[in-house]
C-alpha positions in Angstrom: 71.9 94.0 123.4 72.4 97.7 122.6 71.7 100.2 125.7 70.7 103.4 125.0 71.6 105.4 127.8 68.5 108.2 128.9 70.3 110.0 131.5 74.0 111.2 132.2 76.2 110.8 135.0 76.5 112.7 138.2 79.9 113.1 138.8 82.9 115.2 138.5 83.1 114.0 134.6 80.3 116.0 133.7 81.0 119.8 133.0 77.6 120.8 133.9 77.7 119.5 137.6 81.1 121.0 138.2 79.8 124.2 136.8 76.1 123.9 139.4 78.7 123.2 142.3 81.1 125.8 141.4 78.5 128.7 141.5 77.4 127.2 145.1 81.6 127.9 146.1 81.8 124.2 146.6 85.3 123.0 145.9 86.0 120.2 143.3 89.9 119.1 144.6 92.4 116.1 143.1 92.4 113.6 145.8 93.1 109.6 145.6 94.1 110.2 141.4 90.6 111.6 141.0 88.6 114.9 141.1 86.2 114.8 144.1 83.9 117.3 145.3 85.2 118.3 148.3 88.0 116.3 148.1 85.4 113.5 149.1 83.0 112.2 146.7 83.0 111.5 143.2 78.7 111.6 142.6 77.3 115.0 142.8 73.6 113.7 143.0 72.8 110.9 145.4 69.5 109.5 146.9 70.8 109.6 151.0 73.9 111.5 152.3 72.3 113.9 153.4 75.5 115.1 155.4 77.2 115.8 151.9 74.2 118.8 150.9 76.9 121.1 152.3 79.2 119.8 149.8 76.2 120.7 147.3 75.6 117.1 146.8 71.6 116.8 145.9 69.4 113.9 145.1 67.0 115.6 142.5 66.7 113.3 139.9 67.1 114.0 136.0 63.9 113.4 134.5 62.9 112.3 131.0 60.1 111.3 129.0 60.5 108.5 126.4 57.9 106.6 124.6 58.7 103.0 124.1 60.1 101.8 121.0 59.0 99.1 119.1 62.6 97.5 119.3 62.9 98.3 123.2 63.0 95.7 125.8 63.1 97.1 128.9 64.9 99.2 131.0 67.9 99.2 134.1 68.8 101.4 136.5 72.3 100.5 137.8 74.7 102.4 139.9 77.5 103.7 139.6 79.0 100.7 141.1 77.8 98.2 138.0 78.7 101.0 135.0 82.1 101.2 137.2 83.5 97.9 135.6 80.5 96.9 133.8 79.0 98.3 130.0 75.3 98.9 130.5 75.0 96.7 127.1 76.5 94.1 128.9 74.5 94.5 132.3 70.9 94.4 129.6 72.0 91.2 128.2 72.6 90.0 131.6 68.7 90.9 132.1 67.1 90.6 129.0 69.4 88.4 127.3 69.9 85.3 129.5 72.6 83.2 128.9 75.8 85.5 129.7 79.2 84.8 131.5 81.6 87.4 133.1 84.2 88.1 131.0 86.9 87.3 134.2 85.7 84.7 137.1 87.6 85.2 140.6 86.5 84.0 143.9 82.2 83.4 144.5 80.6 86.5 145.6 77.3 85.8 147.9 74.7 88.4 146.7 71.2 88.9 148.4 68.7 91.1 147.3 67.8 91.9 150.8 70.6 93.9 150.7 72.4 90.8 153.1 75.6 90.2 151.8 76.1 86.7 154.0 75.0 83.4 152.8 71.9 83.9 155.3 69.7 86.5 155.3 68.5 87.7 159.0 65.5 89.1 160.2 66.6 92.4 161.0 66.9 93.5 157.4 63.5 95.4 157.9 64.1 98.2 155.5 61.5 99.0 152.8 64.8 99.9 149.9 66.0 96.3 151.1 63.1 94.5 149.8 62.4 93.5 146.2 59.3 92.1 144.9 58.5 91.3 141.3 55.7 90.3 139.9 55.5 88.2 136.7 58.8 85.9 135.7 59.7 87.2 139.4 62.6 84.0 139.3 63.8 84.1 136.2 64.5 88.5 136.4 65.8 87.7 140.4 68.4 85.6 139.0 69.5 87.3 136.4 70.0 90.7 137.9 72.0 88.6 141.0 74.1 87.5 138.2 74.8 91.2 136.8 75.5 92.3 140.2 77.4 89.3 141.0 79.8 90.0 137.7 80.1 93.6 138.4 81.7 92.4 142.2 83.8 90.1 140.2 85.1 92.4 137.6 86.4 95.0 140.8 84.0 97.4 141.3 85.1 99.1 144.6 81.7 101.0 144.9 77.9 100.2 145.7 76.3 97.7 143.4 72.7 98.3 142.5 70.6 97.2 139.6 66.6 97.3 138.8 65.2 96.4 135.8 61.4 96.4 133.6 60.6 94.5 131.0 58.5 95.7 128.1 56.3 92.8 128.5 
């Protein structure tokens, strides 16, 4: 599978955020090997946080409009935390393609989409973000987006794992 990627990222790569946080006197700083706004965080745009909007950190999405393509199949949205160690090709043949292995196996990571990371989800996981329902091949999607977020643990990604997908059909 080929991604085409619809929006850009929200970090301290892209010359347009660094510019927006610049002109609010926020200060982008080398810390940890990487540029971080203030000295902190590497996202400028984040859904939470709200104690980072002094650092000029915002959650206002960047919005597109995009008809479907006869040759599309569906769409992700992954955090940073997948695209950290993980292609977005690669996570959509995880989804729409099926049948895929990560590239380097280490030890079994336990992944719940409750948001549980243990072996047994509780009761106390009560949050409405924690949930996921599906509709449709409900099982079939469920288990292939565990595996995506499974292989992006596996590859190293030291950051937040997150991935939704829609299919065309």
């Amino acid at each position: 599978f080929m991604a085409t990627r619809l929006t850009e990222d929200h970090g301290t790569g892209n010359r347009r955020e660094i510019d927006r946080l610049e002109k609010l006197g926020v200060s982008i700083v080398e810390s940890r090997g990487k540029l971080r706004v203030g000295g902190e965080l590497l996202v400028t745009r984040a859904l939470g946080g709200a104690s980072y909007k002094e650092l000029g950190v915002v959650a206002s999405p960047e919005v597109q409009f995009r008809h479907w393509k006869a040759s599309d199949v569906g769409l992700i949205l992954v955090s940073d935390g997948v695209t950290e160690k993980m292609s977005a090709s690669d996570a959509c043949t995880f989804v729409f393609g099926g049948d895929h292995t990560c590239k380097r196996t280490v030890a079994e990571s336990v992944i719940a989409l409750s948001g549980d990371t243990s072996a047994e989800s509780g009761d106390d996981a009560t949050d409405a973000w924690n949930r996921v329902e599906l509709e449709g091949e409900s099982q079939l999607m469920r288990e292939r987006i565990e595996r995506a977020l499974k292989c992006a643990l596996e590859l190293g990604s030291t950051d937040n794992v997150a991935l939704a997908a829609m299919s065309r059909a």
